[in-house]
N, C-alpha and C positions, 0 to 999 in steps of 0.2 A: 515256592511254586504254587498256585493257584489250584484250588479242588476242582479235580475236573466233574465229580460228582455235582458240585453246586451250580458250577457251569451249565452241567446241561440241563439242572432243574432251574436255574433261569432262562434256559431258552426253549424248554418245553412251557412255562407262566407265559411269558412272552408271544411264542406260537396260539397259546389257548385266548389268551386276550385279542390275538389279532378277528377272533371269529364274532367280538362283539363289539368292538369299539376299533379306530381309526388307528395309523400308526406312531403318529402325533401324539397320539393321548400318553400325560400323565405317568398313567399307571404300565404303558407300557415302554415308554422310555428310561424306567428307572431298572426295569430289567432289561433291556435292549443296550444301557448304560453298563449296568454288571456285568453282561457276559463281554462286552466291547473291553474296559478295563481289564478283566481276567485275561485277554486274548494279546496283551499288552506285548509281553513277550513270552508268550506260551502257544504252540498247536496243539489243537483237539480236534483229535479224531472222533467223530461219532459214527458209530456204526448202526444198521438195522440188520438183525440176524432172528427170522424166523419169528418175527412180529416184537422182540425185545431190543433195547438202545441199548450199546457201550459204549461206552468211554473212556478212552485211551485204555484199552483189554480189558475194562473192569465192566460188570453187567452195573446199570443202573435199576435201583430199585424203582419196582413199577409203581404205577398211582394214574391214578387217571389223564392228567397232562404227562405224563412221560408219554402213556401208551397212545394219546392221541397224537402226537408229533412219530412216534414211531409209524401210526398208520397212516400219516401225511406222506410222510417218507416210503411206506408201502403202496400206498395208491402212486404215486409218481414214477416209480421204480430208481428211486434211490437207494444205492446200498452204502453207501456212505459219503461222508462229508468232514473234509479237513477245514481247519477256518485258524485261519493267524497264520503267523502272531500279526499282529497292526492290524487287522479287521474292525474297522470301525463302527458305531453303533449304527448307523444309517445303512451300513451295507447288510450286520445283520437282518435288520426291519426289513430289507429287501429281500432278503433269502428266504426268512421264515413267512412274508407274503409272499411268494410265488409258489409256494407247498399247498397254499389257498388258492390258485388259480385252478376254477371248474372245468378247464378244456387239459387234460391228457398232453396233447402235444404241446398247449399253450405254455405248460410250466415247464416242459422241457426247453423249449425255445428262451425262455425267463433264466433257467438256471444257468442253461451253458452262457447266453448273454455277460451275465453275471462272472462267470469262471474263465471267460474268455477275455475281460476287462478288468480285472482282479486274480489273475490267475497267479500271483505269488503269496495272496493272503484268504482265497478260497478257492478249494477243489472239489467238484460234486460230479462221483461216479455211480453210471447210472449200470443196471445189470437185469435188464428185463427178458426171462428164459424165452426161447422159440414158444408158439403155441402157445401161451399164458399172457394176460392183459393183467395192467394194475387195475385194481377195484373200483368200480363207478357206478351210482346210482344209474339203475335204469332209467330213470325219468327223464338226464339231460340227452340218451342216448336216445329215446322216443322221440323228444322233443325236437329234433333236430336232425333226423332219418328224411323225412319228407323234405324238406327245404334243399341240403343237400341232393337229393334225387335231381330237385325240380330245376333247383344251379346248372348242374351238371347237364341235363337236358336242354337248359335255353341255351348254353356255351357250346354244347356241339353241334347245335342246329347253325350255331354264328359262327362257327369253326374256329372258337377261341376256346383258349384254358383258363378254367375257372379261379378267379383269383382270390388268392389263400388269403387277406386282406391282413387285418389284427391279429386276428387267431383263428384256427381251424376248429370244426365240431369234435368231440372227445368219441374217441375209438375210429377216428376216419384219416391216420396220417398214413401219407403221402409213400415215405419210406417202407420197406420190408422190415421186418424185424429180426436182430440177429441172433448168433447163440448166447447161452446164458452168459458167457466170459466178458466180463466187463474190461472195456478198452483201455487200455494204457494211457497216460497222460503224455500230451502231446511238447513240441519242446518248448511253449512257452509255459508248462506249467501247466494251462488248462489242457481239462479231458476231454478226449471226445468221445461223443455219446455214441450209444451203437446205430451203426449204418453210415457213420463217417470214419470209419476207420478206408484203408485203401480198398478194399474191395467190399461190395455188398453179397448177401445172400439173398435167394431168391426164396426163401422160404415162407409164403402165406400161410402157415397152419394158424396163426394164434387170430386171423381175422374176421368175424363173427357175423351172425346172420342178418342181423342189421347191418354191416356195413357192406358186405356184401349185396343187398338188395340197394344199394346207393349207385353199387356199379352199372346195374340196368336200366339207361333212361327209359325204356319205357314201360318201367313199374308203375302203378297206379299208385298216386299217394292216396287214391280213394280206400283204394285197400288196405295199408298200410293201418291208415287210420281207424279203419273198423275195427281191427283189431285194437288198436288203442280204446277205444270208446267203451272196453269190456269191464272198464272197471274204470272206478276215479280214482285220481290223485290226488294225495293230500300238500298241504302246504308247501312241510318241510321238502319232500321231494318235490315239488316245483321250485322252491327255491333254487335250487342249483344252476337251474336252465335258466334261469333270472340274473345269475352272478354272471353266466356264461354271457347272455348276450347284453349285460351292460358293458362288461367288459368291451365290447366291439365299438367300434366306429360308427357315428351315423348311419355313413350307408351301409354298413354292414347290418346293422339294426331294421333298417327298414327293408332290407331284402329278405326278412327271416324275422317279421313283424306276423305273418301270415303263417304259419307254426306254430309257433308262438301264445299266437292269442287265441290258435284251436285248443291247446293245450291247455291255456288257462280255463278256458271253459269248463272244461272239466276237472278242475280245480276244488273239491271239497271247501271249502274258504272258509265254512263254521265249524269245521272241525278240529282248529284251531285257530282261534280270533287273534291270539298276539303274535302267534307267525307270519301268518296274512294281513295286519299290518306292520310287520317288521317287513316285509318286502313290498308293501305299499311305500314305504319309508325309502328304501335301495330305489325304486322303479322314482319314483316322484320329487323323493325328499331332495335332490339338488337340484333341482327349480333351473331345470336347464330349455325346457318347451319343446321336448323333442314329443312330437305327434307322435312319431314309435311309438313311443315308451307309454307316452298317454294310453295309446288304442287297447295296450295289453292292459293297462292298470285297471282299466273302464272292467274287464270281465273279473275283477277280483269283488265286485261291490255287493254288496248286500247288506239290508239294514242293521242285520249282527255287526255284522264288519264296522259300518259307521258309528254305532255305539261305541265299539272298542275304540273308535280312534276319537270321537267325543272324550271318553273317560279319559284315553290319555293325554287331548289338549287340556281339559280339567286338573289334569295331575303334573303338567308337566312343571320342571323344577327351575327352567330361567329360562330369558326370551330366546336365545339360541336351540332349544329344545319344543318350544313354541313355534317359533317357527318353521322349524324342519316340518309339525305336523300340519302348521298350514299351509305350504306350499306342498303336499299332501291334497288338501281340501282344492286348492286353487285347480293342480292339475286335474281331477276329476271334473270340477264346473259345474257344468247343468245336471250330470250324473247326479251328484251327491245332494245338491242343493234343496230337493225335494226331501228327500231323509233326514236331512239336518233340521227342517222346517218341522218336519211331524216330528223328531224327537224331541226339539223345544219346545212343542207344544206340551206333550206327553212326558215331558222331563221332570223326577220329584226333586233331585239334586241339583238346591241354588249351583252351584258349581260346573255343573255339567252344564247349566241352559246360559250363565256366562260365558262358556267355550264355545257355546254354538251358536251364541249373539256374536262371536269375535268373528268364529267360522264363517257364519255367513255374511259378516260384512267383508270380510275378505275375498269371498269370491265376487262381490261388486256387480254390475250386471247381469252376469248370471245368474244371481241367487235372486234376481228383482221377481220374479213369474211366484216363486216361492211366496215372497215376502206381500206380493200383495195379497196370495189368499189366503196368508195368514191374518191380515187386517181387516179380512171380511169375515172370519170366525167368527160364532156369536158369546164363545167364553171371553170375558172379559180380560182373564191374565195371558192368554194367546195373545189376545194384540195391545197387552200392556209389550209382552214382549217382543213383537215385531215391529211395535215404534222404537226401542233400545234399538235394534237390527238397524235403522233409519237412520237413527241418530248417530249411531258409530260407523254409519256407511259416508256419511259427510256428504248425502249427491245432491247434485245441482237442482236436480231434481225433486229434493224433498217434500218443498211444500208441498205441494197435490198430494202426495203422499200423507202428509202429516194432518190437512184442515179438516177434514173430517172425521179426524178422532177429537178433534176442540170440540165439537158437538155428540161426543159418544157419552150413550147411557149413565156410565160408570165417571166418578169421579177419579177413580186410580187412575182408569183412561186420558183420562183431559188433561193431569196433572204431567204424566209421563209422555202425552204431548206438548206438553209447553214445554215443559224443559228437554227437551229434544231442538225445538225451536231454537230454544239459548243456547243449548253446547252447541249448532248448528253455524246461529251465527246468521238465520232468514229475518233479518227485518224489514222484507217485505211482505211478511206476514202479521206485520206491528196490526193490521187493522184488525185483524182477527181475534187479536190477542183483549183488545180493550174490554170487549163483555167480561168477559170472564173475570176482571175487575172485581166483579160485581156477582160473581158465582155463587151456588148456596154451600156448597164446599170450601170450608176454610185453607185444605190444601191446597186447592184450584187455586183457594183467592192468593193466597201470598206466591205458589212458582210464577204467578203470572205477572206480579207486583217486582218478584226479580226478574221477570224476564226481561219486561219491559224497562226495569235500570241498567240490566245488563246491555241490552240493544239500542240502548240512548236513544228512548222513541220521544222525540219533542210532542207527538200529538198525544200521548198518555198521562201531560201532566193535569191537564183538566180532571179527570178519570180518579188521577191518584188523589187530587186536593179533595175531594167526593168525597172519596173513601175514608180521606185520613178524619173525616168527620165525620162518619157512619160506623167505624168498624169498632167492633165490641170482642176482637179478639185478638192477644195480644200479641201473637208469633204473626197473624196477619201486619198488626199494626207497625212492626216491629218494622218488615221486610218493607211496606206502603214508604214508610218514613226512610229508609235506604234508599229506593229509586226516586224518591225527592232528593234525595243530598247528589246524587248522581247524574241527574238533570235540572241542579241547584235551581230549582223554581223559585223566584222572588216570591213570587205570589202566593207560597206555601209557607210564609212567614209565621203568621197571625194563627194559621191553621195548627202549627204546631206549637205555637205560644197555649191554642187553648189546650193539645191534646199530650202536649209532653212536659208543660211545667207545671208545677201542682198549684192549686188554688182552693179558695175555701169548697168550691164543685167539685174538682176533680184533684185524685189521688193517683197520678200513673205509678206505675211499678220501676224500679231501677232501672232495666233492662231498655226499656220502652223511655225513659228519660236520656238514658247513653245516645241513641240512637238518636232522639229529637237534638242532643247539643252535637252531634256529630253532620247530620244532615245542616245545622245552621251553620256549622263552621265552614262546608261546602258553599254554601249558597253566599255567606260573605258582606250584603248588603249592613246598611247604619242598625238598621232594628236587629238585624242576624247578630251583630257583633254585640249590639245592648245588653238580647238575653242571655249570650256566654261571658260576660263579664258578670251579670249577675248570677248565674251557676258556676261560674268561678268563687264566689265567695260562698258557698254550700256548704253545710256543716259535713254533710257527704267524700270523707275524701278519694273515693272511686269517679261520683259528679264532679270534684271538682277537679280533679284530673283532666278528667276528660274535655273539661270546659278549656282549662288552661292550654291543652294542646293542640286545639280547636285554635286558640288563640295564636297560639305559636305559627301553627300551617299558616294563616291569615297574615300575620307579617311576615 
């Protein structure tokens, strides 16, 4: 027989994982797994009695996931829960997520679902006393006070009943509540919860003065709210209201977007940066485009905030995790896009101002208002970094963008515009590109010398033949003789006879000899093939290599 002790300390692991990672994951299927096997052919009884779990009669020793699954089961008003034998690991994942559902009624609705379709391998008895509610942050009950009112108001004016949609607001069910005695199991097996037994009690004591002011449409939510406004709230307790209305539907979302997003306002957000973007993350992170959801997320922003969620697209550990925070970034738009900007600017962590090069090219025109005044900054590495921003935005639009940083002060500047050009792919900015040939910057001179091979400009070859006989350095010269092999210039024959094979004048360097019998094997013509037959026979066997398969390509 199977430890029911182990049992329930895999499905109190289980329950505690479901509050930071999905049900899918990993690590919580290998406990979702354990206790499904144990339940193979065995019932377990877990009970909640007076804040502690048992276990088929036996107390479970406490520890912190025990006692948080105990107060799931206390907030809900479960008093216990049979599960097997055959309970399978999917239906556990189901149960211990619905103990997570932030609406009151919504997890009673969840459970009995569950015990009502399952009901020879799960039973969940629920035993909530007259006059007593299960435990809930005040915040989802604020949050969500006004909205209700205002429902309830437009539906009697239209002489309908307001519709209970996905899920109901937490402390505002429908039903009366009955006495403590928890209901019998009905004859399939599942229980029923109180208030579905045959008769109801009429008993309102345990209904509260928030939901009571729900019942008077014509309460002022103005009023309401001042009294909220008397104090902020912090993350954590906004979160709740968060889980509550993703949970809903569309249109449930957008009926109760206006709440909502007064609520967030008053939202603390820096007083704690990684909760408020963990629920920047819930609101945004599944990239689904609901306006709702946007309009709240928008009052969570602050430049604290966008820091934090910079460091964590910085840190984050694979593109699935990257992503999530960009579409993050995306949903905000033009909100964030300004803050992203200044904190590239002002960013000392290479890491951090690659995240926010990715960032704002992901929000795409949006982030374009940003990006150009950051290329009218007069620090030089601001708008080395907002040509990056360009370059990894791929727009159509680029050039304009890019040709007047080929004339900026700085040669870091000119450099990291060229090669923006190239990752880009504009040659029809080839004409621009040609001075810069001829730069006083030896880095200007050669990204330009690859760009121009890279963009197979035919009108650069004049430019390059120049060069390949003026330049006196040798990473320039290296790169000049690559966009010749690449736009196989005949006519750059002779040029690199003088400047890449050795003579009683000139001594080039290895590197610079590779590269001249590499560019001739491109180009191909009777003199191309002379000089790699005779750097074929080199006492060099790195040149003669290279000569040799030069030759090879050639036939």
């Amino acid at each position: 027989m199977p430890n029911s002790q182990e049992l329930v300390a895999k499905l109190a692991r289980a329950y505690a994982l479901t509050e930071i990672v999905h049900l899918r994951h990993p690590s919580i299927q290998e406990q979702l797994d354990g206790v499904s096997s144990g339940l193979q052919e065995h019932r377990l009884m877990v009970e909640c009695r007076k804040g502690s779990l048992w276990a088929d009669g036996s107390r479970v020793e406490e520890g912190t996931e025990i006692d948080d699954l105990a107060e799931g089961m206390q907030q809900c008003g479960v008093d216990f829960m049979r599960l097997g034998p055959g309970l399978d690991a999917r239906l556990v994942g189901e149960l211990l997520d619905s103990l997570r559902i932030a609406s009151i009624s919504g997890r009673h609705r969840r459970l009995k679902e569950l015990a009502g379709f399952h009901g020879e391998e799960l039973q969940v008895v629920f035993g909530v006393p007259a006059g007593e509610r299960p435990a809930l942050g005040r915040s989802a009950e604020a949050i969500f006070a006004g909205a209700l009112a205002k429902e309830t108001h437009t539906s009697e004016e239209a002489g309908t009943t307001p519709d209970g949609g996905d899920w109901d607001p937490p402390g505002y069910d429908t039903a009366p509540r009955t006495s403590g005695v928890a209901s019998p199991p009905g004859p399939t097996g599942a229980p029923q919860a109180p208030g579905d037994a045959g008769t109801r009690t009429a008993d309102t004591t345990g209904v509260d003065e928030a939901s009571a002011a729900t019942s008077d449409p014509e309460a002022s939510d103005a009023d309401r709210q001042d009294g909220a406004d008397a104090e902020p709230m912090s993350p954590d307790e906004f979160r709740r209201g968060v889980e509550l209305f993703m949970a809903g539907s569309p249109t449930k979302r957008r009926s109760w977007v206006g709440p909502l997003e007064a609520q967030a306002a008053r939202v603390d957000v820096d007083a704690n940066l990684e909760a408020t973007v963990d629920i920047l993350v819930t609101l945004l992170g599944p990239g689904d485009g609901d306006e709702a959801v946007a309009q709240v997320a928008r009052r969570l922003v602050s430049p604290d905030v966008v820091r934090a969620l910079s460091q964590r697209l910085a840190s984050a550990g694979d593109e699935e995790e990257r992503g999530e925070y960009l579409q993050v970034a995306s949903g905000l738009g033009e909100v964030i896009a300004p803050i992203f900007a200044e904190e590239l600017a002002t960013s000392e962590d290479p890491a951090t101002r690659r995240a926010l090069v990715h960032g704002l090219a992901f929000l795409g025109e949006a982030a374009r208002p940003s990006v150009e005044d950051l290329l009218d900054r007069p620090e030089w590495y601001v708008v080395r970094n907002a040509v990056s921003v360009v370059a990894t935005m791929a727009d159509e639009d680029a050039q304009g963008l890019l040709e007047p940083c080929l004339s900026h002060a700085d040669g870091r500047v000119r450099r990291e515009a060229v090669m923006a050009i190239a990752r880009i792919g504009q040659s029809k900015a080839g004409a621009s590109l040609l001075p810069l040939l001829a730069d006083e910057d030896p880095d200007v001179r050669a990204a330009a010398a690859q760009c121009v091979g890279t963009l197979g400009l035919g009108s650069a070859s004049a430019p390059l033949r120049a060069r390949l006989l003026e330049e006196d350095n040798d990473v320039v010269l290296i790169e000049v003789l690559r966009a010749i092999g690449k736009l196989s210039d005949p006519d750059a024959v002779d040029g690199i006879r003088v400047r890449a094979t050795p003579s009683f004048f000139v001594r080039p360097t290895k590197p610079v000899r590779v590269a001249g019998l590499r560019a001739l094997g491109r180009i191909g013509t009777p003199e191309a093939v002379a000089l790699l037959e005779a750097g074929a026979e080199d006492r060099d066997p790195e040149l003669r290599s290279a000569a040799q398969h030069a030759l090879e390509d050639l036939a």
